[in-house]
N, C-alpha and C positions, 0 to 999 in steps of 0.2 A: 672701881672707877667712880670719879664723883663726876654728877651731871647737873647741870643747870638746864634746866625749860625755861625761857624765858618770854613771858608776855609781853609782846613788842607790843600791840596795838592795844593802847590802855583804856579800853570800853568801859566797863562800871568801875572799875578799881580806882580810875586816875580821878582824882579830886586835888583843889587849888589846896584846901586846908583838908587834913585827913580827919577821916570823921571817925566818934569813938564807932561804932558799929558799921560792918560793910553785909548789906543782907544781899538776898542770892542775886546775880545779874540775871535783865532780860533777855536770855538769850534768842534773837531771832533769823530768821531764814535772809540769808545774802551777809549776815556778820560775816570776817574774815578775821583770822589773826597769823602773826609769822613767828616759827618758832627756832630757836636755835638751842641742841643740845652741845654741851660744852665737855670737854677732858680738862680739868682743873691739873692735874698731873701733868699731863703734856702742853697745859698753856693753847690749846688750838680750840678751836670748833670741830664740831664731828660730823654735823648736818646740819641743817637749814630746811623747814619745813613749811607748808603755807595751807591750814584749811579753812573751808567757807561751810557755814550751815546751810544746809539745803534744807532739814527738817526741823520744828523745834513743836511739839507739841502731847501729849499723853503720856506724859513721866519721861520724855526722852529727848535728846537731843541727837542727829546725824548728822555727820558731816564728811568730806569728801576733801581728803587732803593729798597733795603730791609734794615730793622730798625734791631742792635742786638738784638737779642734774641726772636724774632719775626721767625715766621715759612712762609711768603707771602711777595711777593714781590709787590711792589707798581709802577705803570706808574705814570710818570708826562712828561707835557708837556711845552717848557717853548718858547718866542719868541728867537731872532740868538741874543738880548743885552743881554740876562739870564733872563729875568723876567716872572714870573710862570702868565700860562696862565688854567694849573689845576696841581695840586701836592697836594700828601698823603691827597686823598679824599678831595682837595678844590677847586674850580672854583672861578677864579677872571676875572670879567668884570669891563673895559677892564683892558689889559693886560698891564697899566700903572705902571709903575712900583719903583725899585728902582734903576734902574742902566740906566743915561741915558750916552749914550758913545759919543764923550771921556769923559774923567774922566779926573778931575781937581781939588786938595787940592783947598780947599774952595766953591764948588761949591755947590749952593742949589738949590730948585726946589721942587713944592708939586707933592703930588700922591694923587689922588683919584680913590677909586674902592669899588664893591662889592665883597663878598667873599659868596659861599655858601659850608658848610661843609654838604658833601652828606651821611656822615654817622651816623650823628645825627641829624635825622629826619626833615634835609632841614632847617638847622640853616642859617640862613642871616643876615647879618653886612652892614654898609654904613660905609668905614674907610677912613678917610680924615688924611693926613702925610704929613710933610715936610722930604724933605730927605736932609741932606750932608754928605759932603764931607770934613772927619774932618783929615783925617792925613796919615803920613803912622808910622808902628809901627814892630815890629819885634813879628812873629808869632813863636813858639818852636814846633815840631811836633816829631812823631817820625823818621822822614827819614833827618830830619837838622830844621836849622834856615832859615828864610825865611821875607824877609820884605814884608810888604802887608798894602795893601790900605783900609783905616776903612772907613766906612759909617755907618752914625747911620739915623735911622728910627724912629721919635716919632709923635705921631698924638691922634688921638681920635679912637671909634669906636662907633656905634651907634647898637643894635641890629634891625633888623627889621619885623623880624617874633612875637618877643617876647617884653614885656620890658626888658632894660639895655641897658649901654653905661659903656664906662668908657677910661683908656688911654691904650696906646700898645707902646710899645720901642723893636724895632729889632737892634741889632749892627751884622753888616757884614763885 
């Protein structure tokens, strides 16, 4: 399945003219952003999500998100570069990530991590990714236009509770 996350609300990212360097955003308590995971195969949406930082301070960021049409609201916890340390019931060791800062069109660099999904009964992955750093692109939301920095995510995954493997593509 390929997924797009896409950052609707463009906080540090959106710039009039893209600059060569994007260094880490400030992230702070009451930011908000809305996310929508995408099925590129099936042409739909698959969720729609919306969290607010409640915390941002000693290496860490938290935040408090709830999925539409979902009635519970979900903790994630993420490091101060944005990369999820646990979110919507996942734990990833370590907290390698996708984003390392600054940020610079053309930049690669692999991620490796565990994931374990806690709410289907202790599911574990070995996800091995290269990450870049492919462009910048003009986002359409509902509050304006917005230029924003793409990162695509492609790798492998390995199950390791169960058999399976197969590939994973996140674009940010």
């Amino acid at each position: 399945m390929r997924a797009l996350w896409a950052l609707l609300l463009a906080a540090p990212f959106a710039a009039a003219a893209a600059p060569d360097v994007v260094q880490r955003p400030d992230v702070k308590v009451g930011d908000r952003w809305t996310y929508q995971r995408m099925d590129y195969d099936a042409g739909k949406a698959i969720s729609t999500y919306e969290i607010q930082v409640v915390f941002a301070d000693r290496g860490v960021i938290q935040v408090v998100g709830a999925r539409q049409g979902v009635d519970e609201e979900v903790d994630g916890t993420y490091t101060l570069d944005w990369n999820a340390i646990n979110t919507l019931n996942r734990l990833f060791d370590p907290h390698t990530g996708w984003f390392r800062f600054p940020l610079r069109v053309g930049d690669t660099y692999s991620a490796a991590y565990e994931t374990m999904v806690t709410k289907k009964g202790k599911m574990k992955s070995h996800n091995e990714r290269r990450v870049t750093v492919t462009g910048w692109e003009e986002v359409v939301v509902p509050v304006g236009k917005f230029r924003a920095l793409k990162i695509v995510s492609d790798g492998r995954f390995k199950r390791l509770d169960a058999p399976g493997a197969g590939t994973s593509r996140n674009v940010i």
